[in-house]
C-alpha positions in Angstrom: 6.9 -28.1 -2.9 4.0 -26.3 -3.8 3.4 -23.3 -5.6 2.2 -21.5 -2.8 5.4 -22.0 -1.2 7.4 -21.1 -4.0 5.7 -18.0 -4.5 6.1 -17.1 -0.9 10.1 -17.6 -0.9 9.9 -15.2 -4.0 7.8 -12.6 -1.9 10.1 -12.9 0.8 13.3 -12.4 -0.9 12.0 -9.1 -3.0 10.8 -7.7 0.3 14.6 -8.5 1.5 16.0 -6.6 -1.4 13.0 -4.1 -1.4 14.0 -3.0 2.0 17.8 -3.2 1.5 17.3 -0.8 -1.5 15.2 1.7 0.6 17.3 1.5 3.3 19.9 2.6 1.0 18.2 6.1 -0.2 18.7 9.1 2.2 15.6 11.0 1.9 17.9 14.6 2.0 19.7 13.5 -1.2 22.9 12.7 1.0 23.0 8.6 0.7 25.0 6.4 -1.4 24.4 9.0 -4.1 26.3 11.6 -2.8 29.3 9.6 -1.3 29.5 7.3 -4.8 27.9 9.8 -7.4 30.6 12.6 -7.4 32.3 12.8 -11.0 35.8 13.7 -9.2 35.7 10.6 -8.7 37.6 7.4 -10.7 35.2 4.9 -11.3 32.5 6.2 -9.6 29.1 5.8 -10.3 26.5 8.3 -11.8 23.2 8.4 -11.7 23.5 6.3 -8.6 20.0 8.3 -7.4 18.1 7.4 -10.7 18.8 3.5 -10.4 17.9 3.3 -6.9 14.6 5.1 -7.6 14.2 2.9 -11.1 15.1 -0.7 -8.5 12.7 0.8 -6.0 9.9 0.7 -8.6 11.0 -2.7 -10.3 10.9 -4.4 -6.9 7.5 -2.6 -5.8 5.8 -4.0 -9.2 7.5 -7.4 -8.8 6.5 -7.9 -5.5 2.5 -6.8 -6.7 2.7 -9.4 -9.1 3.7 -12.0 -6.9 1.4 -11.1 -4.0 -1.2 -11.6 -7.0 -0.2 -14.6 -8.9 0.1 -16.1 -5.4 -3.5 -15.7 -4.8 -4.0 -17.4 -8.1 -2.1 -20.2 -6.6 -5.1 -20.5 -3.7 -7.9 -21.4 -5.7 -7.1 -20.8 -9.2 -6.1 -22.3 -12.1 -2.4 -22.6 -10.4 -3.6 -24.1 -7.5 -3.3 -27.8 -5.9 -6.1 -29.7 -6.5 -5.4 -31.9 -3.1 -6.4 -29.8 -0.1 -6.2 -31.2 3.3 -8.6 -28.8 4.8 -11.2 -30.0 2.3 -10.3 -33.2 3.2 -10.6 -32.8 7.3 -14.3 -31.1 6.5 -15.6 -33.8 4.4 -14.3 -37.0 6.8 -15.6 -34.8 9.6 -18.7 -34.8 8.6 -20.1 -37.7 7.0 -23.1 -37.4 4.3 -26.0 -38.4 5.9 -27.8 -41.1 4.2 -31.7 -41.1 3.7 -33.4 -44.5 4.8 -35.4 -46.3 2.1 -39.3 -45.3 2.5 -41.2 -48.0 4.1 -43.4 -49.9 2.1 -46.5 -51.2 3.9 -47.2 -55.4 4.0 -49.0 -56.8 1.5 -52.6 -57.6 3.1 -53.5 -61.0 4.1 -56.9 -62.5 3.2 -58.9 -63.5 5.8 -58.8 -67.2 6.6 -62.1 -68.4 5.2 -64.6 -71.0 7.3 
């Protein structure tokens, strides 16, 4: 597997938690945080608003490092070295191969009488 493809099942699975976190957050301050957060509550959780907002930023700077070191992993120093388009272009077309310059005969001498 190659780095490029590890990186892009990372990506994928922070976008999935990314937009499972968002989705979470009622933008009126009546989500999770307001059913969960209430201190009549036993065992309920506090602060609920602060962590989602704290995971919303983790994920957004984890996922912006990814997207980066995964364009590392193009052409960079993470990268393959064995490319297959690279390949394809240089079987595709062959170098073309200069011919050795002529070099004229040698003169003969005239038959003599």
């Amino acid at each position: 597997m190659s780095t490029f493809s590890i990186f892009l099942v990372l990506i994928t699975i922070v976008c999935f938690l990314l937009v499972v976190v968002i989705m979470v957050q009622n933008p009126k301050g009546g989500g999770l945080s307001s059913s969960l957060g209430g201190s009549t509550q036993i065992g309920g959780v506090q602060k609920t608003t602060d962590f989602l907002d704290k995971s919303t930023w983790t994920l957004a700077t984890i996922l912006i490092v990814l997207i980066l070191l995964s364009s590392l992993s193009f052409g960079g120093s993470l990268g393959d070295s064995d490319s297959k388009i690279i390949d394809k272009t240089e079987t595709a077309a062959p170098k073309a191969t200069t011919p050795a310059p002529m070099t004229p005969a040698p003169a003969s001498e005239p038959a003599k009488k």
